[in-house]
C-alpha positions in Angstrom: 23.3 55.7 62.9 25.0 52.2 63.2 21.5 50.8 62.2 22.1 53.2 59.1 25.4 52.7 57.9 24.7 48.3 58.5 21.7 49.0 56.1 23.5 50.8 53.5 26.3 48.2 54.0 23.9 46.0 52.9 22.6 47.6 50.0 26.0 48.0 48.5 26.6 44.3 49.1 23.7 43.5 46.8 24.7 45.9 44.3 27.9 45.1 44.1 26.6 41.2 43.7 24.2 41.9 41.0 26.5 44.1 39.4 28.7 41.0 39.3 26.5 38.5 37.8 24.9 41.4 35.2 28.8 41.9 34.0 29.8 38.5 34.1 26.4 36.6 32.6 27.3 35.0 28.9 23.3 36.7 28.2 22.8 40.2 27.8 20.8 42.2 30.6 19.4 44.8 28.7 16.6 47.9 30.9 14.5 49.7 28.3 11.9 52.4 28.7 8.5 51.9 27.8 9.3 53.2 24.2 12.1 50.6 23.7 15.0 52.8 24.2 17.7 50.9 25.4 19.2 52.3 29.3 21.2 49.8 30.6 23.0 46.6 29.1 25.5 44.4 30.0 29.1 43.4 28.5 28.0 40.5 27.3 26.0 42.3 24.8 29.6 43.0 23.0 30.3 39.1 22.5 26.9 38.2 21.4 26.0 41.5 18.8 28.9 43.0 18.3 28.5 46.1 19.9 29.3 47.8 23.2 27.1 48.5 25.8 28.2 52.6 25.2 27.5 52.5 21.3 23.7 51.1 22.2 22.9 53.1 25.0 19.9 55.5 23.8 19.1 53.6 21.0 15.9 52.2 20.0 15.8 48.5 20.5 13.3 47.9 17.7 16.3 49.5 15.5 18.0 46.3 15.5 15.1 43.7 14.9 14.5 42.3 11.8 12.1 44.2 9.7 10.0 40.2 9.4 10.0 40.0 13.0 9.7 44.0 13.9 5.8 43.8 13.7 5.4 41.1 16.0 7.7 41.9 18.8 6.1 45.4 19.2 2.9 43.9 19.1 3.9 41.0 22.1 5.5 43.9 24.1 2.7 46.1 24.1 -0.1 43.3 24.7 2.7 42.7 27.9 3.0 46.0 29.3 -0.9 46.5 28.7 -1.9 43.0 30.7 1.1 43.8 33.4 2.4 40.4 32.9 6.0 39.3 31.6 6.8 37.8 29.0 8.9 35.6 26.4 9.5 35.6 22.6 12.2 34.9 20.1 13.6 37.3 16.9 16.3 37.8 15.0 18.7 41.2 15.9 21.2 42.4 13.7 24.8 42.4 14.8 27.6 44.9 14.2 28.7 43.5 11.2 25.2 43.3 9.5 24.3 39.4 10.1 21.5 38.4 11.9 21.1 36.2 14.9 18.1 34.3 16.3 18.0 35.7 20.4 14.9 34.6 23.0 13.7 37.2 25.2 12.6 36.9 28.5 11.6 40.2 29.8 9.8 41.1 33.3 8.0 44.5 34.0 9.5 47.0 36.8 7.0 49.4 38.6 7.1 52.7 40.5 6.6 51.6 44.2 4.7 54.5 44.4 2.2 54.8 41.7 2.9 51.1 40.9 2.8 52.2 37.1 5.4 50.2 35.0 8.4 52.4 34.6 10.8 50.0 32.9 11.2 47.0 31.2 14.5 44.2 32.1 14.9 41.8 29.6 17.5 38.9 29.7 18.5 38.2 25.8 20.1 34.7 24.8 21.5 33.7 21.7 19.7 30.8 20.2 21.0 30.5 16.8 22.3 27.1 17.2 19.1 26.0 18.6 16.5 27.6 16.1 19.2 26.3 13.1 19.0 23.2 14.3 15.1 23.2 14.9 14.8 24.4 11.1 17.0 22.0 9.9 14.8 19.1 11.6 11.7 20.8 10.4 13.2 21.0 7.0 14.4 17.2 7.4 10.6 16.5 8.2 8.9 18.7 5.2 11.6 17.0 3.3 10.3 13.5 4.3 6.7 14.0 4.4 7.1 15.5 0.7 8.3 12.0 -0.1 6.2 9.9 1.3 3.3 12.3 0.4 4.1 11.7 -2.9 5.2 8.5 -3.6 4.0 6.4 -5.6 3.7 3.2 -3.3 1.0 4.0 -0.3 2.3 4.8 3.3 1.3 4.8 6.4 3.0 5.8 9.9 1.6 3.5 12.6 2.7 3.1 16.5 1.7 -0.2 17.0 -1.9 -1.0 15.8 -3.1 3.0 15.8 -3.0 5.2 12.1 -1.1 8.5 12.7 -0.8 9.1 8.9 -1.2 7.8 5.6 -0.3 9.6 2.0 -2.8 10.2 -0.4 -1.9 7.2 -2.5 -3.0 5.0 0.4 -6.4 7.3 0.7 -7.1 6.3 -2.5 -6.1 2.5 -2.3 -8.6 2.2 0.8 -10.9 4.1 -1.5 -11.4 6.6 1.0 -12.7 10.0 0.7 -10.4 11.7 2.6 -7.4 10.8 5.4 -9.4 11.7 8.8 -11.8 8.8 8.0 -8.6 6.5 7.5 -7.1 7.8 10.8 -10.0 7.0 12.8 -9.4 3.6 12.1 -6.7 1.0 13.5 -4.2 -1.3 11.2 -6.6 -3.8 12.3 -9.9 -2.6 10.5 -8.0 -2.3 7.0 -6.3 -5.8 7.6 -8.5 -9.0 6.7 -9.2 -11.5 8.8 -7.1 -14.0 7.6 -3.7 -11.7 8.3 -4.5 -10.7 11.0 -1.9 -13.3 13.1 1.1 -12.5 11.2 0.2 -8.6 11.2 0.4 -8.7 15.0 3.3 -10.4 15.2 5.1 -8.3 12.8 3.8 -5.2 15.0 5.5 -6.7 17.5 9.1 -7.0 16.2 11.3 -4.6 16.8 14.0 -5.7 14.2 12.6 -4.2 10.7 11.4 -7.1 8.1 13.5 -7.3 5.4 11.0 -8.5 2.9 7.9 -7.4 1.3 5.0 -9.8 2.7 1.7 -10.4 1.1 -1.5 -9.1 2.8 -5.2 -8.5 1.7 -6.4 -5.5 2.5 -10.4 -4.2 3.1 -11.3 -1.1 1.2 -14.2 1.0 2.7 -16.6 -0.7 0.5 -15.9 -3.8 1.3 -13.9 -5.0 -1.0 -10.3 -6.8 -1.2 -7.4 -6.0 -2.3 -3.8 -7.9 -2.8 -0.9 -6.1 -1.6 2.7 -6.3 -0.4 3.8 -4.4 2.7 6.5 -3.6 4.5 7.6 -1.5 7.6 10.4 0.3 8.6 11.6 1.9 11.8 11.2 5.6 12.1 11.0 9.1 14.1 7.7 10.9 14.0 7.0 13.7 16.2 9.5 12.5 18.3 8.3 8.9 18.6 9.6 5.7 16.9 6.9 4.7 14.2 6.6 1.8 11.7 7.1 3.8 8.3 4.6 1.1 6.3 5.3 1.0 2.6 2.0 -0.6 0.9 2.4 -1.8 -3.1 -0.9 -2.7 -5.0 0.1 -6.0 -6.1 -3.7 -6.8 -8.0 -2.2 -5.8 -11.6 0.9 -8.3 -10.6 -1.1 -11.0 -9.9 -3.5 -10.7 -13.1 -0.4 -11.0 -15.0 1.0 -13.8 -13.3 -2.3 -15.6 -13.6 -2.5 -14.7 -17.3 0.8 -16.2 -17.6 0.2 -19.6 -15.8 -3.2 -19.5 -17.6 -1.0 -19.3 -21.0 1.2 -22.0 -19.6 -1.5 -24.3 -18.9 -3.1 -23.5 -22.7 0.3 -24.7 -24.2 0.6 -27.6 -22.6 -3.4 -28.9 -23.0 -2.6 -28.0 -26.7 1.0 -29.9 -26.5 -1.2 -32.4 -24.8 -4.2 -33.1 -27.1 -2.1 -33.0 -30.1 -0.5 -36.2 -28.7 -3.6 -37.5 -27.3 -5.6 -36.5 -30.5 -2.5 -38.2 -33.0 -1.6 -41.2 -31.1 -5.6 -42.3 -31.0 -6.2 -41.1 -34.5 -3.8 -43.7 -35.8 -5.1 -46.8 -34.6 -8.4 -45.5 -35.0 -7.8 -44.9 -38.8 -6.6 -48.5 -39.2 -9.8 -50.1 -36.7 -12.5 -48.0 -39.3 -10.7 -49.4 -42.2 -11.2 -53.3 -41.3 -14.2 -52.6 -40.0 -15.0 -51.6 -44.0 -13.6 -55.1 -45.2 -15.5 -57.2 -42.4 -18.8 -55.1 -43.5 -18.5 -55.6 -46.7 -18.4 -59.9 -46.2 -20.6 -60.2 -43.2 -24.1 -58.7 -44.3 -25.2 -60.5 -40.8 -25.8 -57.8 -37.9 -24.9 -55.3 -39.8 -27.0 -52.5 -37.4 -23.9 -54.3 -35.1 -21.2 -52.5 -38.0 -23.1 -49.3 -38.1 -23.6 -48.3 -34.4 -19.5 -49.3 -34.2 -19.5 -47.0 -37.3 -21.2 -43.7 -35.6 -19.3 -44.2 -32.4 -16.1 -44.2 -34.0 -17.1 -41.3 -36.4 -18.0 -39.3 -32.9 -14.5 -40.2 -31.4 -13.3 -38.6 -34.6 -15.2 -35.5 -33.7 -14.0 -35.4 -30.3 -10.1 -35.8 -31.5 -10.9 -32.7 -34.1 -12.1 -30.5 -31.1 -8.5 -31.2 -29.4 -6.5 -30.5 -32.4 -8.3 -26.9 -32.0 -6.6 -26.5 -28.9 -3.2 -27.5 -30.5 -3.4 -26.1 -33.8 -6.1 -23.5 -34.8 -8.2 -24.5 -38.1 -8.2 -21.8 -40.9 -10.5 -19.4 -40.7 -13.3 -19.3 -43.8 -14.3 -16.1 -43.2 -17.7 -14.9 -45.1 -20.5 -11.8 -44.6 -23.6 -13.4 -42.8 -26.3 -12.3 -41.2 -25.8 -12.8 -37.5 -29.9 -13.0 -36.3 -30.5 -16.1 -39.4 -27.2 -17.9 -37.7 -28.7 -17.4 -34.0 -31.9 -18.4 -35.5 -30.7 -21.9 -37.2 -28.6 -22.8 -33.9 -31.6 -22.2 -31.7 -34.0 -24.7 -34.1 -31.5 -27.6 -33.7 -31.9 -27.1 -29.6 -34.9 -26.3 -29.3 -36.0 -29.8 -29.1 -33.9 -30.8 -26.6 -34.7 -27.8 -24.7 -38.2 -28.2 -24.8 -37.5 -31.7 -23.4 -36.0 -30.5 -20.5 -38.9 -27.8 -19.7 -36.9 -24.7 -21.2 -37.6 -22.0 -23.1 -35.6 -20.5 -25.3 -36.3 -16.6 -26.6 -34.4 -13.9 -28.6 -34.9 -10.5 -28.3 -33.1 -8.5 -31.5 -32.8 -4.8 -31.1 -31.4 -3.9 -35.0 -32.3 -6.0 -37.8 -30.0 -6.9 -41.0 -26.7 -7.2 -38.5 -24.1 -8.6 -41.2 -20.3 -9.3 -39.8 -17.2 -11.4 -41.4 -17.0 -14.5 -39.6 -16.3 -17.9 -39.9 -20.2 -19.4 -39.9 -19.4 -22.9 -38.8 -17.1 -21.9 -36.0 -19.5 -19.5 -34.6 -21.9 -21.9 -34.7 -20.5 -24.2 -32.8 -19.6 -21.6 -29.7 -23.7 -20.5 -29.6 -24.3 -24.2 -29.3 -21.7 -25.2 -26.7 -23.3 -21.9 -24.8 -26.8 -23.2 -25.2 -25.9 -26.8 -24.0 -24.5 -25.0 -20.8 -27.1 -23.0 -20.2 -29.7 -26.1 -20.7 -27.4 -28.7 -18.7 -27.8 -25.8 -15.5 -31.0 -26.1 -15.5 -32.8 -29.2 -15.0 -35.9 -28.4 -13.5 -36.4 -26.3 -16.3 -36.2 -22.4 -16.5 -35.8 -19.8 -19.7 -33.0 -18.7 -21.8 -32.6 -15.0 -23.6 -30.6 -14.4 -26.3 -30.4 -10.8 -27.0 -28.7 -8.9 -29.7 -27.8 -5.2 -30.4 -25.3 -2.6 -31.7 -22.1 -1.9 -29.2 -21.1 1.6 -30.1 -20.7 2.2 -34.0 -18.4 -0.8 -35.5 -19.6 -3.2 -33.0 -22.2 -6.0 -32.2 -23.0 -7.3 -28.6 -24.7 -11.0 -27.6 -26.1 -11.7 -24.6 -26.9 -15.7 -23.2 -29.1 -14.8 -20.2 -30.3 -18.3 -18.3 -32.4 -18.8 -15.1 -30.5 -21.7 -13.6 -28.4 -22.6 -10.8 -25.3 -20.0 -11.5 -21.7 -20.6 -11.1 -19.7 -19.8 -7.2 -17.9 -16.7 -7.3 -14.8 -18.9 -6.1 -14.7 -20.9 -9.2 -16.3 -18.5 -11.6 -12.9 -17.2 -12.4 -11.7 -20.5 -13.4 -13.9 -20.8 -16.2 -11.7 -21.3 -19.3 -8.9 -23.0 -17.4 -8.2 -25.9 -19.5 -9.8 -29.4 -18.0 -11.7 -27.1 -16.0 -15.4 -28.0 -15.4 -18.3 -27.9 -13.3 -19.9 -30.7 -14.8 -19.8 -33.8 -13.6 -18.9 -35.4 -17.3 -17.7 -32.2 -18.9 -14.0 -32.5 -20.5 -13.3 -28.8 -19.5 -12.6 -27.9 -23.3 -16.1 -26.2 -24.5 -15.9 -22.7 -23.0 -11.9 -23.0 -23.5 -12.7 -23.5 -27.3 -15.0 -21.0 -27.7 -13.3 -18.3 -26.1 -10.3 -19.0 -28.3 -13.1 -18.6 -31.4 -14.5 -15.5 -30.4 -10.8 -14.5 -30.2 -9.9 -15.7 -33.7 -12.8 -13.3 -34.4 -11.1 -10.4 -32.9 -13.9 -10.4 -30.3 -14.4 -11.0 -26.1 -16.6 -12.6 -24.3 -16.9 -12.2 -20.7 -19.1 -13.8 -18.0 -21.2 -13.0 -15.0 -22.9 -15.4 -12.5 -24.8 -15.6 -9.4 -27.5 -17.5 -7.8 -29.8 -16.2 -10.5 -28.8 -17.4 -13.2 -25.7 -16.1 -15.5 -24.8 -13.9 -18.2 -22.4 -14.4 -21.0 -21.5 -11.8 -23.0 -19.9 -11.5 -27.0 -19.3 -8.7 -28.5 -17.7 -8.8 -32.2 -16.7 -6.3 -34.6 -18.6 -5.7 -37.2 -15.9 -5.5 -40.0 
């Protein structure tokens, strides 16, 4: 009997101690049967939904889930009591007076020590609303974010050190990439060229943000460059602290600027040769005119008076071609057929050609092409483009002159040659003014007869390579 009454002693101790701690816990301890129904909860249950334990005994638990979150809590407590196992899972339960709030679940299984069948279910419910409202916030803080830098206009990238973890679909298509995984595989490295690649890693390494935009040149995935400006600032990703890189396209920029300087450079050469061309033409004027009076009373030597004569008169040609570049002649403009002018430029070179081994051809796809121009001036730009093509070739070679409609209102001219070509790196500096790549070129030919092909409404653009190069016209037709 002692043995008896010290076990029952016993038993009533541990009651009484979880009776203590199921009363006094801030969560609710909650017994329902396998239907839901609830049989047992605990005080608590009063502070968290409102309710007393009495006013919820006998009711069905699933009565005071949300009706979003009703389907899938029945489903996770049946798929528990089905496997035997316990489980976890968060919902929202409404409260007495008709809010909601957000509660996790953490409920084990109790079996009949007899049939080991599960009777029961205890669950221990905690209110998480601050939690989950401050886990949606950050989530929302996050869509928030990524909705900017998704669509931004500037390309992004989020980068932990040298490795991609995301870039925005403006920087997909500035890498001219097909889509972000194959961007991702990659490291800053790859998309970096060469030539940045000091500063990049040391800027990696800072851990104060930059607080300047810095020039790179970036590799696209076809091999290609492009200028930029970047510039990275510290931020949270997934927990992590990331360089938020902001990437600007700066090619547009830079084609303006160059146009600009290019502009600047044209005003001066014109400011320049306006000088150049007045300040000799004076003297010169005077030097021609005595040389008249000295001619007319020596008739000694007079082949001496004559070459004098010719060279003078081509110094006077010279100074007319800068006072171009200053001061633009009037335009005569007249309808002629553009095939008869091609044709009378290429008989006054073909001579020299000839004499350097060349061969010159036209190829004319329409007959009868008639446009307004100014003859003389256009002219003058098909020779300076023949001389070109004849001085970059002298070991001979062959030059194509080809000529056919651009769309309906427009005429295009090709100068094909075989020769030498230009270098990429200085191909873009044709124009520039005092720019040449011959050793006694003045720089001003190509300038000149861009600016007449302009006067003319028209463009002319230029390809080289090793090959040979291209030169393309194309006029209007009115």
């Amino acid at each position: 009997m002692t043995a008896i009454k010290k076990k029952n002693a016993k038993n009533r101790k541990e009651q009484d101690i979880h009776r203590l701690l199921t009363e006094n816990s801030l969560d609710i301890i909650v017994r329902t049967d396998l239907d839901g129904n609830f049989l047992y909860l605990s005080p608590s249950c009063e502070h968290i939904l409102g309710y007393t334990p009495e006013e919820l005994l006998n009711q069905n638990k699933f009565s005071y889930v949300h009706y979003h979150d009703k389907k899938r809590v029945m489903k996770n407590r049946s798929d528990v009591i089905s496997k035997g196992e316990n489980g976890r899972t968060t919902f929202r339960m409404r409260k007495k007076n008709g809010n909601y709030v957000w509660v996790e679940s953490l409920f084990k299984l109790i079996r009949d020590p007899k049939t080991d069948e599960v009777t029961e279910v205890i669950s221990v419910i905690r209110d998480i609303t601050e939690r989950k409202l401050s886990e949606d916030d950050v989530k929302k803080r996050e869509e928030t974010y990524r909705n900017l830098v998704e669509n931004a206009p500037d390309a992004a990238i989020l980068a932990a050190g040298n490795e991609i973890l995301f870039i925005n679909d403006t920087g997909v298509n500035l890498l001219g990439a097909c889509t972000k995984e194959v961007i991702l595989q990659k490291s800053l490295l790859d998309i970096i060229h060469p030539d940045y690649h000091d500063i990049a890693s040391k800027r990696m390494n800072l851990e104060e943000d930059g607080e300047d935009f810095i020039e790179y040149r970036l590799i696209r995935l076809d091999g290609s460059e492009v200028d930029v400006e970047m510039k990275g600032i510290t931020t949270i990703y997934r927990n992590n602290p990331v360089k938020h890189i902001i990437i600007r396209d700066i090619t547009e920029r830079k084609k303006t600027q160059e146009l600009l300087l290019h502009s600047e450079k044209l005003s001066v050469a014109g400011q320049l040769a306006a000088g150049i061309a007045h300040e000799v033409r004076n003297p010169l004027t005077a030097i021609k005119g005595f040389l008249q009076l000295m001619q007319s009373e020596l008739k000694t030597h007079s082949n001496y008076f004559n070459i004098i004569e010719s060279e003078m008169d081509r110094i006077e040609i010279i100074l007319s071609e800068l006072l171009v570049l200053a001061k633009p002649q009037d335009l005569k403009f007249e309808i002629k057929e553009l095939a008869v002018m091609i044709e009378h430029v290429k008989a006054l070179i073909d001579t020299h050609a000839i004499m350097k081994n060349i061969v010159i051809s036209t190829n004319y796809d329409c007959d009868n092409l008639k446009i307004k121009c100014d003859e003389n001036q256009l002219k003058q730009v098909f020779i300076n483009l023949l001389k070109n093509s004849i001085e970059a070739m002298p070991d001979g070679g062959n030059i194509t002159i080809e000529l056919k409609e651009h769309g309906q209102d427009k005429v295009k001219m090709l100068f094909k040659d075989t020769g030498f070509g230009i270098p990429k790196e200085l191909l873009k500096k044709i124009g520039q003014p005092f720019f040449t790549t011959k050793e006694n070129g003045t720089g001003l030919g190509f300038m000149i007869s861009k600016q007449i092909i302009e006067n003319h409404h028209g463009t002319i653009h230029i390809w080289s390579d090793s090959k040979g190069t291209i030169i393309e016209i194309i006029l209007p037709l009115n």
